[in-house]
Every structure is written in structure tokens, then in C-alpha cells.
C-alpha positions as CSV (number, residue, x, y, z in Angstrom):
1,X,-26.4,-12.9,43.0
2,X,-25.3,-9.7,41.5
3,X,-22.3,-8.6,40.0
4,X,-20.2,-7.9,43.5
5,X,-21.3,-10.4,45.2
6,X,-20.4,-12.8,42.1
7,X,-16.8,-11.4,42.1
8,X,-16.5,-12.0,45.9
9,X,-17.5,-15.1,45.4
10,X,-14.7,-15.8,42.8
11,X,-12.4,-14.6,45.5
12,X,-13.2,-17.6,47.8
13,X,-11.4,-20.5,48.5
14,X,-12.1,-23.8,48.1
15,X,-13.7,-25.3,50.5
16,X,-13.4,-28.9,51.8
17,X,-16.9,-28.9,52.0
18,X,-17.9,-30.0,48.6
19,X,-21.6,-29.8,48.5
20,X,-20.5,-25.9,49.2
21,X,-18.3,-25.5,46.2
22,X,-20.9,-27.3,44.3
23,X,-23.5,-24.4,45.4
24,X,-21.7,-21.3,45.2
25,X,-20.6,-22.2,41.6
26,X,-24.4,-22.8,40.7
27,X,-25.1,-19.3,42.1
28,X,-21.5,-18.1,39.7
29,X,-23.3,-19.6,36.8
30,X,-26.9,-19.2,37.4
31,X,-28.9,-19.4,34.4
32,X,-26.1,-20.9,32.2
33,X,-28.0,-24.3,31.5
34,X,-24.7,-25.6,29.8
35,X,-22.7,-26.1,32.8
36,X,-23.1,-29.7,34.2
37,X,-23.0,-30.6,38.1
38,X,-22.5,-34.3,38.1
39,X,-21.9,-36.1,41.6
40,X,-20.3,-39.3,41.5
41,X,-19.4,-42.3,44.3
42,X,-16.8,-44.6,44.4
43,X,-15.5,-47.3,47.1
44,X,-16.7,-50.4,48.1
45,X,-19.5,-48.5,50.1
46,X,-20.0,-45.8,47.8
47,X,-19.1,-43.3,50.5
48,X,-16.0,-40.9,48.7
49,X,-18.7,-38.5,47.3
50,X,-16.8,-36.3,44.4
51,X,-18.5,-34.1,42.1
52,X,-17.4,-33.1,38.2
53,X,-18.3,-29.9,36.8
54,X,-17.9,-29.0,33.0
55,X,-19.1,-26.5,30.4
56,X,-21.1,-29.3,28.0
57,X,-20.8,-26.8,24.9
58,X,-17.0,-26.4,25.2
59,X,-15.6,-30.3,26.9
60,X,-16.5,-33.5,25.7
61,X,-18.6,-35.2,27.9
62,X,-16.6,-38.7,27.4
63,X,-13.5,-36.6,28.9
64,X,-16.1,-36.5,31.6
65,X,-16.2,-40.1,32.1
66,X,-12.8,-40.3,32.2
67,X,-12.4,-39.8,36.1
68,X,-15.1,-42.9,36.3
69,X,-13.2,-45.4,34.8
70,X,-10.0,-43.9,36.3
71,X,-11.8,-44.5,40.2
72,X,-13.0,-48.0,38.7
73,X,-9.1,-48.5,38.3
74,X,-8.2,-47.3,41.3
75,X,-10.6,-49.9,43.2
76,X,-10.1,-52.5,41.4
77,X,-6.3,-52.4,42.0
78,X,-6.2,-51.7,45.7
79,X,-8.6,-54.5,45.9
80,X,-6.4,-57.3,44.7
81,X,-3.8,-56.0,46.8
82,X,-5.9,-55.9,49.8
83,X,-6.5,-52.5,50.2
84,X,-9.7,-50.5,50.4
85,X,-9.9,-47.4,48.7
86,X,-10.7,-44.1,50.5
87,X,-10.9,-40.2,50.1
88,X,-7.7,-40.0,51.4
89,X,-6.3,-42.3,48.5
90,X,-8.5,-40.9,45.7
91,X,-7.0,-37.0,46.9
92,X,-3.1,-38.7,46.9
93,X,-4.1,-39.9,43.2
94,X,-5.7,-36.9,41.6
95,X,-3.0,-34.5,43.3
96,X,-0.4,-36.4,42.2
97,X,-1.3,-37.6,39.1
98,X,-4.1,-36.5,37.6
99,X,-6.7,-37.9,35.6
100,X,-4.9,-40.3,33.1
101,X,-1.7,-38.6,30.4
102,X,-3.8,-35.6,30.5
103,X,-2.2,-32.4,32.1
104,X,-4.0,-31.2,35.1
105,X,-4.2,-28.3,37.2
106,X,-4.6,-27.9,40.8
107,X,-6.8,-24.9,42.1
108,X,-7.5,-23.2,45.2
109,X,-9.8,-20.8,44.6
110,X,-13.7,-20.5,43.0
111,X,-11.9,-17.7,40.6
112,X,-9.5,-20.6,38.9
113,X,-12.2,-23.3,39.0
114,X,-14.3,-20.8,36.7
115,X,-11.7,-19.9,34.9
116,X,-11.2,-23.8,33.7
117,X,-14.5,-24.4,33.0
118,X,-15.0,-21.7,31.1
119,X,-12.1,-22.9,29.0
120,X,-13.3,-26.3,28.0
121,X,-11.9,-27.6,31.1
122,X,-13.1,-30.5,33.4
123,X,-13.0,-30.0,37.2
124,X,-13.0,-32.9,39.9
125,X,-13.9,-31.8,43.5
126,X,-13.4,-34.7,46.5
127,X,-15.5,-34.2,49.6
128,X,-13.4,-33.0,52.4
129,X,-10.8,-32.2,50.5
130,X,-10.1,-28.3,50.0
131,X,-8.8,-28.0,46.7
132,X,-9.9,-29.1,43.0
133,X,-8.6,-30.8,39.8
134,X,-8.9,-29.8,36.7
135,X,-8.1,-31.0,33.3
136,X,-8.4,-30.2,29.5
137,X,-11.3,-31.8,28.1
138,X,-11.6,-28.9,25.5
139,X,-13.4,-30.7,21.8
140,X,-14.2,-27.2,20.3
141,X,-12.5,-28.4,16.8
142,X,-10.5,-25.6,14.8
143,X,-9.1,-24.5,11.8
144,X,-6.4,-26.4,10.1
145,X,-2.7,-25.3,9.5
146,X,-3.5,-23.7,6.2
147,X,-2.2,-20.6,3.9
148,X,-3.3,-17.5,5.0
149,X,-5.7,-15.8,2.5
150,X,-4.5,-12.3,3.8
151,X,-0.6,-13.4,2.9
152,X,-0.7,-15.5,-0.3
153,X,2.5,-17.0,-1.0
154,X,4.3,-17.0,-3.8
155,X,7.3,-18.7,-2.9
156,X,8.2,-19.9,0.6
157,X,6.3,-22.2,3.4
158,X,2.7,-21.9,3.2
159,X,1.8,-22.3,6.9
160,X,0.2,-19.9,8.4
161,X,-1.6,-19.5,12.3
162,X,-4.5,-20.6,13.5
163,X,-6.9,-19.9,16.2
164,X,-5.7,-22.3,18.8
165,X,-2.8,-20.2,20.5
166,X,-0.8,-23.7,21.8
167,X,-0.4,-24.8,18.2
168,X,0.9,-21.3,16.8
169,X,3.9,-21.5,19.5
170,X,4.5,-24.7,18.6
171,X,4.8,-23.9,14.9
172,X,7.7,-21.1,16.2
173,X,9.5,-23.3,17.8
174,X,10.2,-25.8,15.3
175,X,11.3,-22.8,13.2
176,X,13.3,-21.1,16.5
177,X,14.6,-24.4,18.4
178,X,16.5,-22.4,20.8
179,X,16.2,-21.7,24.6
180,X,16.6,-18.2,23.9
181,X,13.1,-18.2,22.0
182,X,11.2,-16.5,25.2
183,X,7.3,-17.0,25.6
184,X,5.6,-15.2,28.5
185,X,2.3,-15.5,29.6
186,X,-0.3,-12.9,30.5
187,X,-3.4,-15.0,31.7
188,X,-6.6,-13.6,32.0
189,X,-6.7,-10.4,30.1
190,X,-9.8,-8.8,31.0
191,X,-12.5,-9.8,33.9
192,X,-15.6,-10.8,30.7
193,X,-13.0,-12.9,28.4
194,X,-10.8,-13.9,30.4
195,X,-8.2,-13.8,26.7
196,X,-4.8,-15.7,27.4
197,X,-2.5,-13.5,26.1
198,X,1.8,-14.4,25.3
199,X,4.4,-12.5,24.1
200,X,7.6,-13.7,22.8
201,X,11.3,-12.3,21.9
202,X,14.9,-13.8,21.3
203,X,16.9,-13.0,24.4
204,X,20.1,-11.3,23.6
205,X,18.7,-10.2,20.4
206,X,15.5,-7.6,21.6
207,X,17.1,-4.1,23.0
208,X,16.6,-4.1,26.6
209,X,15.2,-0.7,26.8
210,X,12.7,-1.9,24.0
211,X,11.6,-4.9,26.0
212,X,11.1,-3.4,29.0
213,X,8.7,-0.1,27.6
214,X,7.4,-2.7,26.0
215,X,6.3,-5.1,29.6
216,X,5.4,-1.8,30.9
217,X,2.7,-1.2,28.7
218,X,1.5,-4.9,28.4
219,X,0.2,-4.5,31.7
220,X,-2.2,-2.3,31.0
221,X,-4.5,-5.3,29.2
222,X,-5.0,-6.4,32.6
223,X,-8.0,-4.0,32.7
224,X,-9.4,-4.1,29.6
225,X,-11.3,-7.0,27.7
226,X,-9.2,-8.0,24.8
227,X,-11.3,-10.0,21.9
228,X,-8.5,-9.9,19.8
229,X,-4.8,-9.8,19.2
230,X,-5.1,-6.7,17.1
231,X,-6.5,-4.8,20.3
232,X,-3.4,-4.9,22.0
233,X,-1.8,-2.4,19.3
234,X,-4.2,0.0,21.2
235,X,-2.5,-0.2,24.6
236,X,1.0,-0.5,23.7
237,X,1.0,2.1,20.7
238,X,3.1,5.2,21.1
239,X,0.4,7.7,19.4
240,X,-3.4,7.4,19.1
241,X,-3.5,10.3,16.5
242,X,-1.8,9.3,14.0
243,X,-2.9,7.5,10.7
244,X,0.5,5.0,10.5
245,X,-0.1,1.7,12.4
246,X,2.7,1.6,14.8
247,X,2.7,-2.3,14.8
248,X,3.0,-4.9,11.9
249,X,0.8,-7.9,11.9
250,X,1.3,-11.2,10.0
251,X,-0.4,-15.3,9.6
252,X,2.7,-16.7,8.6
253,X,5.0,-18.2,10.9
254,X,8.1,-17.8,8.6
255,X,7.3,-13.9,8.5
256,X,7.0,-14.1,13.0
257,X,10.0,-16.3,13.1
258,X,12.3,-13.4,11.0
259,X,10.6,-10.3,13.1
260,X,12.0,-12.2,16.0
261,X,15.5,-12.6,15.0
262,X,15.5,-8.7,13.3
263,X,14.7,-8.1,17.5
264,X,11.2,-7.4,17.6
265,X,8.7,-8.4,20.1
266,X,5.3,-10.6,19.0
267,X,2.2,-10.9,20.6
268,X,-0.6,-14.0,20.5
269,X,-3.8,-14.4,21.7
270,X,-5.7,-17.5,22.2
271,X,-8.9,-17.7,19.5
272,X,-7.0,-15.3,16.9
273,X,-5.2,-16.5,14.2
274,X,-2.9,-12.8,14.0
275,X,0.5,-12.3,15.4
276,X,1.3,-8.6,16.5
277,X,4.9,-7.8,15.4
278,X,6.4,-4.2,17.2
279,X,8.5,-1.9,17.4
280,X,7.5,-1.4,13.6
281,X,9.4,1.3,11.4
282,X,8.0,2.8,8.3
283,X,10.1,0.7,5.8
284,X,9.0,-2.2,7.6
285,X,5.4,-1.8,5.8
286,X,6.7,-1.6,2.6
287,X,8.6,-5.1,3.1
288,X,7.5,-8.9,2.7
289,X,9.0,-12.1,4.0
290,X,9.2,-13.4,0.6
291,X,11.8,-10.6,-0.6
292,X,14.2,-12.3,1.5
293,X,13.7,-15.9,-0.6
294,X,14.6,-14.1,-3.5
295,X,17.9,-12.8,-5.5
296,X,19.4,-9.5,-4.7
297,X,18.2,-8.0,-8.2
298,X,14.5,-9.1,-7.8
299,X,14.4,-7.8,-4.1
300,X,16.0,-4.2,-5.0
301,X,13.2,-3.9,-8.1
302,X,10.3,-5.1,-6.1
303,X,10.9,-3.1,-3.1
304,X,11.4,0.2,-5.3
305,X,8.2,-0.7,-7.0
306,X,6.6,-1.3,-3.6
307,X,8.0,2.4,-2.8
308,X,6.9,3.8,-5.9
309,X,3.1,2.4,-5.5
310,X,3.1,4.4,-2.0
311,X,4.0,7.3,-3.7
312,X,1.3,6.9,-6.2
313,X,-1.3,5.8,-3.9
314,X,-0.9,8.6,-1.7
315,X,-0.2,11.7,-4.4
316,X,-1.4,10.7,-7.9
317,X,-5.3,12.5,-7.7
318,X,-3.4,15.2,-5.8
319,X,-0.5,15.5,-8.8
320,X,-3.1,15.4,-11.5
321,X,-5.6,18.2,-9.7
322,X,-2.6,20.3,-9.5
323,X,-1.6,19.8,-13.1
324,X,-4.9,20.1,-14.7
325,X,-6.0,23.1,-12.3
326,X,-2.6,25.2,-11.8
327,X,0.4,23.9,-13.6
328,X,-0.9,23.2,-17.2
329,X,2.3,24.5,-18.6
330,X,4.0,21.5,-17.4
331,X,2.0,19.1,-19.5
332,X,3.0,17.8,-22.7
333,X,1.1,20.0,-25.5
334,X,-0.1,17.1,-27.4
335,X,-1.3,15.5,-23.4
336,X,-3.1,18.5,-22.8
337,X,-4.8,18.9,-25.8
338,X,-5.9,14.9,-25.4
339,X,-6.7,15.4,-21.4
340,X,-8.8,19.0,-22.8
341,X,-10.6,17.2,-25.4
342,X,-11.5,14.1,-22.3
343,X,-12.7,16.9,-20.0
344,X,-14.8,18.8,-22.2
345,X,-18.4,18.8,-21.3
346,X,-17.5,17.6,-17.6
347,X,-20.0,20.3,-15.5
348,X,-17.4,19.7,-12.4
349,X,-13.7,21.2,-11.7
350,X,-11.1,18.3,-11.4
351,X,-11.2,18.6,-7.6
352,X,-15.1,17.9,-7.6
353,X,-14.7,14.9,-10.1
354,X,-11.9,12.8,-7.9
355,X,-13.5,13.3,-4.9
356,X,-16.9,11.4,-6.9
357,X,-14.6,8.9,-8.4
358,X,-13.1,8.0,-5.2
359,X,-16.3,7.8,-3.6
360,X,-17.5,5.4,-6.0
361,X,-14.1,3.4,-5.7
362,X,-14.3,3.2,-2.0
363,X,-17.4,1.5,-2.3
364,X,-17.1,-0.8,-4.5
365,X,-13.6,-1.4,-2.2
366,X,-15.7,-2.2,0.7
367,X,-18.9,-4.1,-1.5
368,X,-16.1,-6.6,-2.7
369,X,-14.3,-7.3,1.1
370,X,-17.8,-7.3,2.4
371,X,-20.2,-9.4,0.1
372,X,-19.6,-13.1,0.3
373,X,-16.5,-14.8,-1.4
374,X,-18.1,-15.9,-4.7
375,X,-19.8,-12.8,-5.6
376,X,-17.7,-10.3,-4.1
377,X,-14.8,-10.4,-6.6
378,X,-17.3,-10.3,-9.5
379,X,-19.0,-7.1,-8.3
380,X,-16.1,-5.4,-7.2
381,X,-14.6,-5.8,-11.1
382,X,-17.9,-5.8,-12.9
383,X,-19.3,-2.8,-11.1
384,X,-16.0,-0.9,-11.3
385,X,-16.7,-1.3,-15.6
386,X,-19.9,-0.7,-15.3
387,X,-19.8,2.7,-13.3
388,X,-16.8,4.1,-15.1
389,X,-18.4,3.4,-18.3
390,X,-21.9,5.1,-17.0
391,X,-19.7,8.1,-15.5
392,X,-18.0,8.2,-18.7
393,X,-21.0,8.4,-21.0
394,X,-23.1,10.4,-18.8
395,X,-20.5,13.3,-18.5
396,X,-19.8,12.7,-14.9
397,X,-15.9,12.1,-15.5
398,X,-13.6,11.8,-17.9
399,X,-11.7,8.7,-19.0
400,X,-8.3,9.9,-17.7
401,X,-9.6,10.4,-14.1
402,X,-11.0,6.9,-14.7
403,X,-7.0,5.5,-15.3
404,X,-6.0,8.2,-12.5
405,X,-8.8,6.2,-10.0
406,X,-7.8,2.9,-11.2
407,X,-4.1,3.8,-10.9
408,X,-4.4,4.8,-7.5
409,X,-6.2,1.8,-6.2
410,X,-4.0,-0.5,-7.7
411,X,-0.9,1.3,-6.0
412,X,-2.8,0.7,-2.8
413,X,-3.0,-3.1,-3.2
414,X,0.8,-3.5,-3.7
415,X,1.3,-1.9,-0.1
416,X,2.0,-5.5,1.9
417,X,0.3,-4.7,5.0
418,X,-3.0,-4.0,5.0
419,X,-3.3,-1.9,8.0
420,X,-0.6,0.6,6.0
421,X,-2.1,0.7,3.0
422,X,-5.5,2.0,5.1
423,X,-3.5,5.2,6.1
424,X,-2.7,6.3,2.8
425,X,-6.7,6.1,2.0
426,X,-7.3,8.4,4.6
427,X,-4.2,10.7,3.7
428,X,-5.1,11.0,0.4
429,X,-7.9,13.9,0.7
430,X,-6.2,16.3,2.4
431,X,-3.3,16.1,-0.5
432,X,-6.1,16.7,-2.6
433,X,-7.9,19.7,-1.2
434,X,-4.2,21.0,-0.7
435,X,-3.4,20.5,-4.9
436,X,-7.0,21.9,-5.2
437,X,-6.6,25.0,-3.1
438,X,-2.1,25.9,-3.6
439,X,-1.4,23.2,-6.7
440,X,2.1,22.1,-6.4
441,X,2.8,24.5,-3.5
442,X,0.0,23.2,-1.5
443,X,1.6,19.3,-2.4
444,X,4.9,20.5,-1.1
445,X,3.6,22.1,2.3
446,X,1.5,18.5,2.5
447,X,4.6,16.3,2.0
448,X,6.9,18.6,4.4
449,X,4.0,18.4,7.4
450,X,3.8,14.2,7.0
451,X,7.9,14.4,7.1
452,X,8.0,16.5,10.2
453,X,4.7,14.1,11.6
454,X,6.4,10.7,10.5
455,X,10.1,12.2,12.1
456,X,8.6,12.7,15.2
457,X,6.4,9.4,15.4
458,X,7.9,6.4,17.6
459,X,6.8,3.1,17.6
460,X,7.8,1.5,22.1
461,X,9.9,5.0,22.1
462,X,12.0,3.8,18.8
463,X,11.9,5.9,15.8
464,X,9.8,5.2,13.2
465,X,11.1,6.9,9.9
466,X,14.4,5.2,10.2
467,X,16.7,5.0,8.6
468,X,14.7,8.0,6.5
469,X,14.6,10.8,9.4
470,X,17.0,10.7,10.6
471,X,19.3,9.3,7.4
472,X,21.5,6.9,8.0
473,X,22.9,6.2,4.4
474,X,24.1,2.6,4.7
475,X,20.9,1.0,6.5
476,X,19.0,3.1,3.7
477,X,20.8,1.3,1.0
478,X,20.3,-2.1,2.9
479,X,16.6,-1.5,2.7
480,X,16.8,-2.4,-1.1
481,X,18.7,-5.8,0.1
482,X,17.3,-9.3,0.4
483,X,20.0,-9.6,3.5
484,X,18.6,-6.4,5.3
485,X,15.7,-8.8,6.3
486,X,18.7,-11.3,8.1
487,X,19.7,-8.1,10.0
488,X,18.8,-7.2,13.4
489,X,16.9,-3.6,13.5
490,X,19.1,-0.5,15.4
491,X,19.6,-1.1,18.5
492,X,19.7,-4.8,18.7
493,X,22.2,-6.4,21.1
């Protein structure tokens, strides 16, 4: 059976013909030696023929078993009373209540049937009877409810998602017991996973306009095979070419439960432990949960230390090309002298020397996420000393493009969202050849073009440098506020 006719075969209705079902769905999943076709018999004469079939690497094979005891049950009791039991009674059972407190589904076509099975479900066909049962028999085990090594917290719940998608909604709504807490379902993203996908929002509190751009583009999944939550940014993003992430994403459920009463939209998939947060603005980024948990004070100088890191991260190799290539009357005599007497020997301009040092960083960047947990940390950190030590004494670089490297990266690491902090590592060459080609004019021209970029950027059509471009003064100020966090975004209802 080839690909067609497998999906018109999927298209098919049940059949009351059991022996039928049974076949067409060993043709569906020919050569996949983990699905079981077990046929069964119950009554007095052994003549209601039923068959189970199951995915052994994904349901537990006692779950299995389950519908045997429950027909042993079934006979037994209409027995004593008298009765004899028959297809007709075993279909009135299973349609009307299942197979024991489990929830079960009822299915009409060979498409839903695969569907379950391929989920860890356990289906139940009854000869002449033309529909099936199903029910979850799913053992796969998961991770726990842990912290999320991507969000450490340093004050505030530690709990952050998981991989099983029924246990993340469950977390949000013990921290959103409301009936306004919406969750929607889009089943079956994609014809090879198969990926259940939700969103959720807080009705009266998303803009309308936002959630409905935002349902309109959702729908476009429907075609494509989503392995991931953090694919879906790809179908609903405003802007392919750009280097901002227009969506925020997070493993706590305290920092999903405060996106959804600020108005945004989130987005889950089952077997991913990330929640997609959107619209997103640009001071969004620069923001944690855990600025809201603390005083006013703290929150105004961490954010503007969070702000100032961008800045660094994104313009400090630039600044000090320009400097020590076209603006050295702006540096401190007894600086100059020191940064002079550093670079002497050095056999490449400033320009040539960052772009090296950089290189090297990015490298040992990656080696350290990369390598496994035990030795990555210890390379990162004992290869960063021992290259800048080697570039040093070998006359590569010079110790204060050494702090300038080292400043940089660190700057990067403060930015909250990872995703964020991967746009300033691209953005940061261009500033450079700019400083290296116009100095402090070329710097200028660099920051006026992202401005004019980041003003016209739009995250679901809303725009993304407010309250920046275009300035609104009081939701500026509030950025620096634990209680902006409490707020809803513009345009909330």
C-alpha cells in the first residue's frame, strides 16, 4: 500500500465488519512490528468476537487486559441475573461507558482509530458493530514538575512545564481558576506528527483584533508538521527577515500565567516543555517574572541594568573600534597612552583583532552549550583563560580587547530571553564594520537604520517598539515599575 492509497484508507469508515477493520489497519501499519492485533471472545459460547489493537512501545499491555476482565464482569453479572450476554449488550456497555473510570473515545473513522494508537491509546472493535472504542493506555513516563534550567529562579515558584501538555494546563489553571481562562484545541497539526496543539487567552482581557489575526494565522499549522512549540513562531510571525524574535517563550507557569493577564496569547504543544507567549514588544525581552516579586527600587535598577547590558552587548566592540581607530581625541590621555602601550606589537588593526576575538568567543559559546553538562562549564571558563592568555602572549590581541570580549559576552547573558539575546550576536558585526569603515558616524547611521527597522516591525499587526517608537511617556516610565508587569499591554480590553 502506498502513500495514497494509505491516506484513502484513513478516510474510511468503520466498518461493522471487524475482521475488515482489523485488515485494512494491518495494511495502515505494515511493517510496524509494535502494533498488536489481539482478538478476543466472550459469552457463554464464545461467539461476541472483538479485537484490541495497541501500539506495545507507547500503552501498557495490562491496560490491554483491562477490557478482559471488564467482559468477565459483564458475564458474570448478567449471569446471576439471568441474562446472557451478547454483542448487542457488550456495544450498549463500551458506548456508554467505556472501559472502566478511564475516559474513552468513540470513533468512526480508520483516520481517528490511527490517530489513538499512535498516541498510546487502546482501541476495542466489536464484530458487527460499526464503530470503535478507544481509551488512554499511554505508560510512556515523563519528566517531573521541576525548575526549569533555562529560567533559574531566584525568588518566586519554582515550577516549571513539562512535556506532557495535560499537566502544563493543569498547572495554569490552578494559578488562573477562572472560566475566562480559554484553552482551544488544534488537533492534529501536520499529516507525519500528528502534534496536538492549544492556545489559550483570558477573555475580556486579549484585544479582539489581536486574537483574531492571531486564529487566522494558527490555521496555517494545519499543513505543516510541527515537532515543536517553538515552530509555531514561524507561521504566526509578522516578519521572516528580521533578527528580533517576534514571540517570547518561557518554562515557568508563574511567567505564562502573568503574559495572560497583561493580554497576550500562549501556545502549547504536546511533548514540549516551552510555552510560546505573543504579541511580544521589545521591552518585553528585557523583562523577567521575578521583577515583579520585587520592591519598586530593585525593579527600576535591575531593568536599567538589563537596558544598559543591551546596549553594551550590541555596541561595545563597535564603540571601542571607533575610539581606537577615528576618535582618539576623545580618550583620556593617560587611557590612551595605557591602551597604546597594550596594542603595540599587535600586527592587526582593531577591526581585524575583534572580529578574531569574537570568533574565538563564539566558540567556546557554543563548545560549552554543546559538550555535555559536567565538562562543558569547565571548558567554556578554562579555555576562555587559556586562549586569551595565548592570544595575549603571542601578540594576537591585546588585553583590553580581552575585557572588551569578555564585557560583551557578559552583557549578552544578562538579556532574559535567550532567543533576544541571539539577535544582538548577529547585529553586532555590521556595527562593527560600520565603526571600522565611518567611526562614530558610521555607529550613528547603524543605530538610526535598527530605529527606523524596529519602528516599523509588528509582532500579530501590534507594534513592537512600544512604548519607544512611537513614545508614549507614561508607559515608558512604567517600564521601570514592578506594577507595569500587573498591567495589561495597549490595547487590552
Amino acid at each position: 500500500m502506498n502513500s495514497e492509497s494509505t491516506q484513502a484508507a484513513l478516510n474510511l469508515p468503520v466498518s461493522a465488519d471487524a475482521v475488515e477493520n482489523i485488515n485494512r489497519l494491518k495494511d495502515i501499519f505494515r511493517q510496524c512490528d509494535d502494533i498488536t492485533f489481539e482478538r478476543i471472545a466472550a459469552g457463554p459460547d464464545m461467539v461476541c468476537v472483538a479485537w484490541i489493537v495497541y501500539c506495545e512501545s507507547l500503552a501498557d499491555q495490562q491496560s490491554a487486559s483491562d477490557i478482559l476482565s471488564v467482559l468477565q464482569k459483564m458475564e458474570m453479572r448478567r449471569r446471576g441475573n439471568g441474562l446472557s450476554i451478547s454483542s448487542r449488550t457488550i456495544r450498549e456497555w463500551f458506548e456508554l461507558q467505556g472501559v472502566i473510570d478511564r475516559s474513552f473515545r468513540v470513533h468512526e473513522t480508520l483516520g481517528s482509530v490511527v490517530r489513538m494508537v499512535l498516541q498510546g491509546h487502546v482501541v476495542f472493535f466489536m464484530e458487527h458493530w460499526d464503530r470503535a472504542v478507544s481509551f488512554d493506555g499511554l505508560r510512556l513516563e515523563t519528566r517531573g514538575v521541576e525548575e526549569p534550567s533555562a529560567e533559574r529562579a531566584a525568588i518566586g515558584p519554582r515550577e516549571g512545564t513539562v512535556e506532557n501538555l495535560s499537566m502544563n494546563i493543569g498547572m495554569l489553571r490552578l494559578r488562573l481558576q477562572t472560566p475566562d481562562f480559554k484553552i482551544v484545541k488544534i488537533p492534529h497539526a501536520g499529516r507525519r506528527t500528528g502534534k496536538e496543539i492549544v492556545y489559550g487567552y483570558l477573555e475580556g482581557v486579549v484585544p479582539d483584533r489581536v486574537l483574531r489575526r492571531f486564529e487566522e494565522r494558527i490555521g496555517r499549522i494545519q499543513n505543516h508538521d510541527i515537532i515543536d512549540t517553538t515552530m509555531v513562531e514561524q507561521m504566526i510571525q509578522d516578519s521572516g527577515r528580521t533578527p528580533f524574535p517576534q514571540c517570547r517563550y518561557t518554562e515557568r507557569t508563574d511567567a505564562a500565567a502573568q503574559a495572560l493577564l497583561d493580554g497576550k496569547i500562549i501556545v502549547m504543544t504536546q511533548g514540549s516543555g516551552v510555552v510560546l507567549i505573543c504579541p511580544a514588544r521589545f521591552p518585553e525581552f528585557l523583562q523577567s517574572i521575578e521583577d515583579q516579586y520585587h520592591r519598586s527600587a530593585f525593579t527600576f535598577f535591575i531593568r536599567f541594568l538589563r537596558f544598559t547590558a543591551f546596549v553594551l552587548a550590541l555596541l561595545l566592540p563597535s564603540i571601542y573600534v571607533a575610539l581606537t581607530t577615528f576618535h582618539t581625541e576623545l580618550i583620556p590621555t593617560v587611557l590612551l597612552l595605557a591602551i597604546a602601550n597594550t596594542r603595540e606589537g599587535i600586527p592587526f588593526p582593531a577591526v581585524v583583532e575583534v572580529f578574531i576575538m569574537e570568533f574565538f568567543f563564539e566558540l567556546l559559546r557554543e563548545a560549552g552549550i554543546r559538550l555535555p553538562q559536567a565538562i562543558g562549564s569547565a571548558v567554556s571558563i578554562v579555555g576562555a583563560l587559556i586562549i586569551g592568555q595565548a592570544a595575549i602572549d603571542s601578540g594576537i590581541a591585546s588585553p583590553i580587547m580581552i575585557v572588551v570580549v569578555a564585557l560583551t559576552g557578559i552583557a549578552s547573558f544578562s538579556i532574559p530571553q535567550y532567543n533576544f539575546a541571539i539577535a544582538l550576536r548577529l547585529l553586532k558585526a555590521p556595527f562593527i564594520l560600520l565603526a571600522a569603515s565611518l567611526g562614530g558616524f558610521g555607529i550613528m547611521i547603524g543605530i538610526i537604520l535598527l530605529l527606523i527597522h524596529l519602528c516599523s516591525l509588528r509582532s500579530l499587526g501590534e507594534t513592537y517598539f512600544d512604548p519607544i517608537g512611537p513614545f508614549h511617556p507614561r508607559r515608558f516610565a512604567a517600564l521601570f515599575k514592578a506594577s507595569d508587569l500587573g498591567n495589561p499591554g495597549p490595547g487590552a480590553a
